[in-house]
py3Dmol code that shows the C-alpha trace and the ligand (Angstrom):
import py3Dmol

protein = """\
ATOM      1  CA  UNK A   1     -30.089 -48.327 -21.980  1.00  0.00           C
ATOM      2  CA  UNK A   2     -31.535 -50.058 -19.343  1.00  0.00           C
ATOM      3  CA  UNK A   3     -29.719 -50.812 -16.251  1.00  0.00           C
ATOM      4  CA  UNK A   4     -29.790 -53.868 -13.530  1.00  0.00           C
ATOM      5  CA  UNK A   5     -28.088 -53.222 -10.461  1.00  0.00           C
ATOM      6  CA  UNK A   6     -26.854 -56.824  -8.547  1.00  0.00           C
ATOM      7  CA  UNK A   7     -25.863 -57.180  -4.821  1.00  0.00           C
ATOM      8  CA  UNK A   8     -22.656 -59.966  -4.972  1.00  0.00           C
ATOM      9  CA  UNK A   9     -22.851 -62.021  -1.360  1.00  0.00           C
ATOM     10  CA  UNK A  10     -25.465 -64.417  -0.505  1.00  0.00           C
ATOM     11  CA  UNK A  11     -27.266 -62.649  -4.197  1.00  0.00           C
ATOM     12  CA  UNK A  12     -25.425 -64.255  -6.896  1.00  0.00           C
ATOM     13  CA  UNK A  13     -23.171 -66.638  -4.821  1.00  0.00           C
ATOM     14  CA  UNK A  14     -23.513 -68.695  -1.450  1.00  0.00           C
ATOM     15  CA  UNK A  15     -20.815 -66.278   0.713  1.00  0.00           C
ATOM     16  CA  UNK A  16     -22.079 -67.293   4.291  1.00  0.00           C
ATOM     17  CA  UNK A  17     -22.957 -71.002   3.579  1.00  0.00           C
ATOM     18  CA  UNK A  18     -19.188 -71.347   2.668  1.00  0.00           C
ATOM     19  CA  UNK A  19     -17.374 -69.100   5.230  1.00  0.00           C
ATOM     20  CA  UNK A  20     -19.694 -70.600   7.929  1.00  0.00           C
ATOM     21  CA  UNK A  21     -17.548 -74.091   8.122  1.00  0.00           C
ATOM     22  CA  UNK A  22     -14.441 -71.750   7.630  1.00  0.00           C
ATOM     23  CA  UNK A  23     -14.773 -69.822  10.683  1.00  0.00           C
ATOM     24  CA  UNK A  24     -15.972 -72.843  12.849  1.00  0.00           C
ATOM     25  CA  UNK A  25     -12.324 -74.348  11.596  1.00  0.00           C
ATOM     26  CA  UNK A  26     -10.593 -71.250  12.303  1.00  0.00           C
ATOM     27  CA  UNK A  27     -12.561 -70.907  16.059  1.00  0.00           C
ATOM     28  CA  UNK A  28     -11.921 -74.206  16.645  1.00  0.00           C
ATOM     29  CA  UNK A  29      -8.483 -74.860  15.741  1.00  0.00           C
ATOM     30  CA  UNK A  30      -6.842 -71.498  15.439  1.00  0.00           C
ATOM     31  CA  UNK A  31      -7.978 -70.157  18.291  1.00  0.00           C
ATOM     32  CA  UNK A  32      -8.216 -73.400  20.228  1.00  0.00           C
ATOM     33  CA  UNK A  33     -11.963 -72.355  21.204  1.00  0.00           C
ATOM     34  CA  UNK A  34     -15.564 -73.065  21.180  1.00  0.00           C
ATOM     35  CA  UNK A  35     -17.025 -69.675  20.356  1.00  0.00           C
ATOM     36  CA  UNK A  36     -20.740 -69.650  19.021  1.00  0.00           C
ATOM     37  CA  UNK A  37     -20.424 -68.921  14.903  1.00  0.00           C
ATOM     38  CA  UNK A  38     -23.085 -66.126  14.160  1.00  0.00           C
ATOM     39  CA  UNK A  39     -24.630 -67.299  10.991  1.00  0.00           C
ATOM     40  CA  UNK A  40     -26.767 -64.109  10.841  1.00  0.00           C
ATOM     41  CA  UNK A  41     -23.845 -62.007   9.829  1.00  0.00           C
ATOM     42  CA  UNK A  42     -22.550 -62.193   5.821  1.00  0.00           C
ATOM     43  CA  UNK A  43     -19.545 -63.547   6.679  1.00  0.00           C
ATOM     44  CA  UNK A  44     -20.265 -65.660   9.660  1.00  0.00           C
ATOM     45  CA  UNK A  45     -17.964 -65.586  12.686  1.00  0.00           C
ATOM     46  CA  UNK A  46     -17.943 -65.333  16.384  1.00  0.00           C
ATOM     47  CA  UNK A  47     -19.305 -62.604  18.613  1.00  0.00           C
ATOM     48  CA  UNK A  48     -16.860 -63.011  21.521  1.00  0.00           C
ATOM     49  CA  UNK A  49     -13.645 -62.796  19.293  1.00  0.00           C
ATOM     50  CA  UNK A  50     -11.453 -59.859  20.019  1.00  0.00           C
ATOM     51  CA  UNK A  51     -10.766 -57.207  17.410  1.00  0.00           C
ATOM     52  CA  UNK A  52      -7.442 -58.801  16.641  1.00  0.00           C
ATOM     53  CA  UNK A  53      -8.829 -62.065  16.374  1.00  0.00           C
ATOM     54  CA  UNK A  54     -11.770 -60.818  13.876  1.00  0.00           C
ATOM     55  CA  UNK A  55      -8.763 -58.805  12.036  1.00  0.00           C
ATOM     56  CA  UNK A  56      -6.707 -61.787  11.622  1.00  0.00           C
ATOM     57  CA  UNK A  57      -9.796 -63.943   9.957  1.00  0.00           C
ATOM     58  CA  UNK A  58     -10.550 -61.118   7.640  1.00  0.00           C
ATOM     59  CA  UNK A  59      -7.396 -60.935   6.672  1.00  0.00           C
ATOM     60  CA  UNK A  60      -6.035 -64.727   6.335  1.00  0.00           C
ATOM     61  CA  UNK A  61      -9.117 -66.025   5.432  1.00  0.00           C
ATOM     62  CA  UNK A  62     -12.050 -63.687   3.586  1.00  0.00           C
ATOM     63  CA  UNK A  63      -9.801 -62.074   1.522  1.00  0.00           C
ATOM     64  CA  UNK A  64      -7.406 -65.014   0.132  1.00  0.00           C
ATOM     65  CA  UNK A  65     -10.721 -67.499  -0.115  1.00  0.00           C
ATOM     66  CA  UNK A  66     -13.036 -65.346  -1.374  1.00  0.00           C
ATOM     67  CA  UNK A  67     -12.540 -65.723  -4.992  1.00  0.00           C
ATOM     68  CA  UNK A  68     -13.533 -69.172  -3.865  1.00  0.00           C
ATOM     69  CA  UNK A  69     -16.934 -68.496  -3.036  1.00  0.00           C
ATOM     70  CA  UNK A  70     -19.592 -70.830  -5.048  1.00  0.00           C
ATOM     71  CA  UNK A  71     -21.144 -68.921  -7.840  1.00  0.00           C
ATOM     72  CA  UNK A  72     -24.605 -69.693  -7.997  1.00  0.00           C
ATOM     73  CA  UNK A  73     -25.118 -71.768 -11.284  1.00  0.00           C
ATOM     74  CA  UNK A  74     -28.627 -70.057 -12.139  1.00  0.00           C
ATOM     75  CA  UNK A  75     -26.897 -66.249 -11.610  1.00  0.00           C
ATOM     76  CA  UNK A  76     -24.490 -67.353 -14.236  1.00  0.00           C
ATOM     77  CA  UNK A  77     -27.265 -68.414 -16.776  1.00  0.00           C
ATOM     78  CA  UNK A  78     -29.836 -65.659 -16.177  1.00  0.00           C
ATOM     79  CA  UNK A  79     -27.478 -62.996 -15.921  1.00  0.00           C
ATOM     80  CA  UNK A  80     -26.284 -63.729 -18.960  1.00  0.00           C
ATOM     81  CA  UNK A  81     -29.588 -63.978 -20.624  1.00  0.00           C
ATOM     82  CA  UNK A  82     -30.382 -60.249 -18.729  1.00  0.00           C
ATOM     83  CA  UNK A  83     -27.381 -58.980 -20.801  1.00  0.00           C
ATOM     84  CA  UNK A  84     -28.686 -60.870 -23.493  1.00  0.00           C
ATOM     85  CA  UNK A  85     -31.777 -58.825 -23.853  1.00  0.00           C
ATOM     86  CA  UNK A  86     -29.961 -55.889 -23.562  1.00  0.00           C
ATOM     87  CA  UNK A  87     -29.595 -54.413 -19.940  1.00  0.00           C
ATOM     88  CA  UNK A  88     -26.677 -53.204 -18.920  1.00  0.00           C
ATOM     89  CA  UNK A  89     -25.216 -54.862 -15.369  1.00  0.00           C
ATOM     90  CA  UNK A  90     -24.215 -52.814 -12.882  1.00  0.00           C
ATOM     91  CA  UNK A  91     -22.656 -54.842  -9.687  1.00  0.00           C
ATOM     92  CA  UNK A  92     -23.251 -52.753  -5.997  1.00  0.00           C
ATOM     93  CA  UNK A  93     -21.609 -54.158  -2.856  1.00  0.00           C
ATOM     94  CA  UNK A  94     -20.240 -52.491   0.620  1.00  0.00           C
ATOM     95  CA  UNK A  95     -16.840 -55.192   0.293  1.00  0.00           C
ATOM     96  CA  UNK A  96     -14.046 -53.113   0.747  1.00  0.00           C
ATOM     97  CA  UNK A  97     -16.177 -50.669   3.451  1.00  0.00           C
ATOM     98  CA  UNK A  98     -14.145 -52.041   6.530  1.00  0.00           C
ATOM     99  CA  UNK A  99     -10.979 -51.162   6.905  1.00  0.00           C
ATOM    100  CA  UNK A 100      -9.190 -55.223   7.238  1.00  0.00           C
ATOM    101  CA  UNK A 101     -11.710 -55.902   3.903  1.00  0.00           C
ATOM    102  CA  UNK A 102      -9.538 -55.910   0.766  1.00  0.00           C
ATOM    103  CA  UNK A 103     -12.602 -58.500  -1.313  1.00  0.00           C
ATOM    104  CA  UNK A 104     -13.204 -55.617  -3.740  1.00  0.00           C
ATOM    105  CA  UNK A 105     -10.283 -55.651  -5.366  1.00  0.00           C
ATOM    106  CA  UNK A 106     -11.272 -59.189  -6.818  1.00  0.00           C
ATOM    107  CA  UNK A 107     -14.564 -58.443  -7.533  1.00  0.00           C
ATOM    108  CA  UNK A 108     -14.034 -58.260 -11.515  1.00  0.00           C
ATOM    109  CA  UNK A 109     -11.903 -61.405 -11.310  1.00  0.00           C
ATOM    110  CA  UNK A 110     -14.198 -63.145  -9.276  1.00  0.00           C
ATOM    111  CA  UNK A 111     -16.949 -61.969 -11.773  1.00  0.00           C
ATOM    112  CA  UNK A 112     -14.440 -62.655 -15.207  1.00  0.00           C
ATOM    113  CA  UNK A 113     -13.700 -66.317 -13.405  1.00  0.00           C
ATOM    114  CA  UNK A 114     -17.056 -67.120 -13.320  1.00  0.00           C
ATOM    115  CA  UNK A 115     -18.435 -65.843 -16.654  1.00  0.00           C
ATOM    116  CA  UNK A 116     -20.639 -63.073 -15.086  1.00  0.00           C
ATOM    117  CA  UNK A 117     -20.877 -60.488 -17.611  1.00  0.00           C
ATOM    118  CA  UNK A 118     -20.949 -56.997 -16.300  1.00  0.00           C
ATOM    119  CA  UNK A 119     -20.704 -52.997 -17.106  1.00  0.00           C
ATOM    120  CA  UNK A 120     -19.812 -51.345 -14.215  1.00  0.00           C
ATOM    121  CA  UNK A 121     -18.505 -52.688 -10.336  1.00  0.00           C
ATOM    122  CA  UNK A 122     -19.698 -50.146  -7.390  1.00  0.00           C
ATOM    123  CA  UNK A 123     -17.882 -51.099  -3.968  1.00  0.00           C
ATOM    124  CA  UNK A 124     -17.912 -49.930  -0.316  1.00  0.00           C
ATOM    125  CA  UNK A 125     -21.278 -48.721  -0.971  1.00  0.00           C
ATOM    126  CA  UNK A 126     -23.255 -48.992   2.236  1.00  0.00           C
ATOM    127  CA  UNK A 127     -26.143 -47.030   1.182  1.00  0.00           C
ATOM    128  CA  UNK A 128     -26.863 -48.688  -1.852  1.00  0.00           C
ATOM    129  CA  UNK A 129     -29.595 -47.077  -2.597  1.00  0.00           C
ATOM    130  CA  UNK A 130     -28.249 -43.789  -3.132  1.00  0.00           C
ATOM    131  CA  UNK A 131     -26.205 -45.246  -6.395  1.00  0.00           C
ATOM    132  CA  UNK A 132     -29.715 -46.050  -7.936  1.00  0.00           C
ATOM    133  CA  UNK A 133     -30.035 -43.267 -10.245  1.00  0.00           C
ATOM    134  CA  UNK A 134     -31.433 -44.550 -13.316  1.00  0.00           C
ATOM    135  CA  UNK A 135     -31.663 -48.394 -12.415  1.00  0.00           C
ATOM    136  CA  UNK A 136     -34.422 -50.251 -13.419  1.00  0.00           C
ATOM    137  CA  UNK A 137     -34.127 -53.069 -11.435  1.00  0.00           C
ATOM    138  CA  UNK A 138     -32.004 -53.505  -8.004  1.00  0.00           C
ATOM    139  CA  UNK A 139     -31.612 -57.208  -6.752  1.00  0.00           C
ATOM    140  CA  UNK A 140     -30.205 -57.767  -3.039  1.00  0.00           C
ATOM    141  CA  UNK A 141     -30.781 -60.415  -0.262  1.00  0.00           C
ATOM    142  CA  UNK A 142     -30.589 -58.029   2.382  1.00  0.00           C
ATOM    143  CA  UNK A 143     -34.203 -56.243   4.027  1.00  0.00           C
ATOM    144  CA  UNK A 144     -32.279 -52.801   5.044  1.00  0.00           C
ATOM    145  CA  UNK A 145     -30.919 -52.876   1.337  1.00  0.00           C
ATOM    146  CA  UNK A 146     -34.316 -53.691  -0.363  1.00  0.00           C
ATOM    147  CA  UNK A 147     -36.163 -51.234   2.045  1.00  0.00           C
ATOM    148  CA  UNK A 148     -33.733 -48.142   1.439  1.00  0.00           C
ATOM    149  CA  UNK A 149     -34.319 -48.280  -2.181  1.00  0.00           C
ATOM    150  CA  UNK A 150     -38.287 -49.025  -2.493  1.00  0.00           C
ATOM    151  CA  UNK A 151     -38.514 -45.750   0.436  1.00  0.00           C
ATOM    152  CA  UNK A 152     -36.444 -43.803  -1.464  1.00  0.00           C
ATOM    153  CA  UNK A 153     -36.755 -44.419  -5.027  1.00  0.00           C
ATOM    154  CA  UNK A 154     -38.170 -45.593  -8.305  1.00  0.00           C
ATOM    155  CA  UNK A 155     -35.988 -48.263  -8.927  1.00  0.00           C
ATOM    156  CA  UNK A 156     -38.063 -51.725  -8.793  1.00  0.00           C
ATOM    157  CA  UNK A 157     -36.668 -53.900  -6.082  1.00  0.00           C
ATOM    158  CA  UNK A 158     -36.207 -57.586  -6.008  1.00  0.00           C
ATOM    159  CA  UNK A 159     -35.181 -59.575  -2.812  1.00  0.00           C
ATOM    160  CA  UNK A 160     -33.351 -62.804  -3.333  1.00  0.00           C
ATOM    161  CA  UNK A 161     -34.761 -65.055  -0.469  1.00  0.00           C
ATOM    162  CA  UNK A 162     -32.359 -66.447   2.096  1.00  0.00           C
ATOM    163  CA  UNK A 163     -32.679 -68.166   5.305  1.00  0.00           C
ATOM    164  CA  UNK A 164     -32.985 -64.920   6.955  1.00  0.00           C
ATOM    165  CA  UNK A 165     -36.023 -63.424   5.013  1.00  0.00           C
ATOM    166  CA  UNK A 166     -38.187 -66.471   4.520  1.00  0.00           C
ATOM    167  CA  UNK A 167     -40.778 -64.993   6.543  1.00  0.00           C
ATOM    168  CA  UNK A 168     -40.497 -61.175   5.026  1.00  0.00           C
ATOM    169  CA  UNK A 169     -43.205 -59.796   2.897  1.00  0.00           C
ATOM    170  CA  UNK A 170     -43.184 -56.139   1.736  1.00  0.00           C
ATOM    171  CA  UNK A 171     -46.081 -55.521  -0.687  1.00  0.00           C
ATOM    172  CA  UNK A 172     -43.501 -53.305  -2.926  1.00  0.00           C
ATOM    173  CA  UNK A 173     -40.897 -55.668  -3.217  1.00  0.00           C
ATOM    174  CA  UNK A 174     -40.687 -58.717  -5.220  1.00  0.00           C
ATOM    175  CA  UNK A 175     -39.296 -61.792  -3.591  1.00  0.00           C
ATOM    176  CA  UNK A 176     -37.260 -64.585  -5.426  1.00  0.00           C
ATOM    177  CA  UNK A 177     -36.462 -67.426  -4.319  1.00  0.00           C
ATOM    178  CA  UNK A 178     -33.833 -68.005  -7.463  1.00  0.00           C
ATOM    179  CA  UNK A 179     -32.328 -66.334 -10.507  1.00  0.00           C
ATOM    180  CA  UNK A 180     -35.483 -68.291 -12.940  1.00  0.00           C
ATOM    181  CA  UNK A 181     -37.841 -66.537 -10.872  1.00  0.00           C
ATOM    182  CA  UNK A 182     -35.982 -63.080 -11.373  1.00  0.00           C
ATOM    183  CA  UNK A 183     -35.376 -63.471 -14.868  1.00  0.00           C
ATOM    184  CA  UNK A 184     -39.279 -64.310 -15.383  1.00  0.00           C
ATOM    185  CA  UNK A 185     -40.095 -61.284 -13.315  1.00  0.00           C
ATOM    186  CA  UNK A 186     -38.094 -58.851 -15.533  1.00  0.00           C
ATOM    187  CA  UNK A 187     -38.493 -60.590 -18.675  1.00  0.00           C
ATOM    188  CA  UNK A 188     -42.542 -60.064 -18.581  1.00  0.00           C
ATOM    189  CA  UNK A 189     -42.291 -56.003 -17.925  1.00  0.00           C
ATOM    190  CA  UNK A 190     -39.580 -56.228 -20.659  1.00  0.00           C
ATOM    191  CA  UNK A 191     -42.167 -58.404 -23.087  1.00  0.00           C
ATOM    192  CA  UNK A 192     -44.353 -55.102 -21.342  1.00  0.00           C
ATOM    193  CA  UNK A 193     -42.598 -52.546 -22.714  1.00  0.00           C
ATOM    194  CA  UNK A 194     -42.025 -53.621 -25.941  1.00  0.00           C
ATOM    195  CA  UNK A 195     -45.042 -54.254 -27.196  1.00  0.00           C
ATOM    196  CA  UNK A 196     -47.435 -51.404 -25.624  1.00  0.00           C
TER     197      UNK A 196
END
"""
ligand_1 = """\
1
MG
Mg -25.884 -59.476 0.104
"""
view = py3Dmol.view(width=600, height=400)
view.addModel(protein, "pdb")
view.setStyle({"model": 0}, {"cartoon": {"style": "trace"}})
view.addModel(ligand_1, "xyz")
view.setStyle({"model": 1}, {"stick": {}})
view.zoomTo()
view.show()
């Protein structure tokens, strides 16, 4: 069978866009500072605060909200239509990697809440690309991500576009700026395949 492996934040749902206001609130009336937020990082935050401070947000706040974290509408719709024609869904994240990080134990009722179907959940996987094997298609917003796999295998790699990568082209990567454009892409080497 065919297999899709699927990157979780800031891929199929808006993870920094709706921690960003979270740790500004937190910063600002928590801490009773005015830290710069880092929007650059997954789960935005400060730079300056202390390990016990980060801790303390990780724990109160990233794991209890993030089964809260907007779905993207179009992941739902086209990742269901993936399954549809057959491919077998394979979610790969690094959640659970650091040791405060306890967001991979919801990751199949985040995924069941939302109507995500799915085969098989791989977490605290930080090279991502070594859990490729046999994948026909890995989708991820991040460039390190995307870059491992197309250097170091066959899998075809899709970038969801963010903020961050607006500006990134890689010749061997396809870039989406949504979950239409990804189904298209797959859908036409599918149509491909079954008709040579
Ligand atoms: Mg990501």
């Amino acid at each position: 069978m065919s297999k899709i492996a699927i990157d979780i934040d800031n891929t199929i749902c808006n993870t920094s866009e709706f921690f960003g206001p979270i740790a500004e609130n937190y910063d600002r009336n928590i801490l009773h500072k005015n830290n710069v937020i880092n929007y650059d990082k997954v789960v935005p935050r400060s730079d300056d605060w202390t390990k016990e401070e980060l801790s303390y947000f990780i724990e109160n706040y990233f794991n209890k909200e993030s089964i809260n974290i907007p779905i993207k509408e179009d992941a739902v719709t086209y990742i269901n239509k993936l399954k549809e024609l057959g491919y077998e869904i394979v979610f790969i994240t690094n959640r659970g990697i650091k040791e405060d990080d306890h967001t991979d134990l919801i990751v199949s009722e985040y995924l069941e809440k939302n109507n995500i179907p799915y085969d098989n959940i791989i977490t605290k996987s930080n090279d991502k690309y070594k859990y490729l094997c046999g994948c026909d298609y890995f989708i991820d917003d991040a460039i390190h991500n995307c870059e491992d796999a197309v250097n170091n295998t066959n899998t075809k790699v899709i970038m969801m576009e963010t903020n961050k990568t607006k500006d990134y082209n890689n010749d061997k990567i396809f870039k989406a700026s949504n979950w239409e454009d990804i189904y298209d892409y797959i859908r036409r080497s599918w149509f491909k395949w079954q008709y040579i």
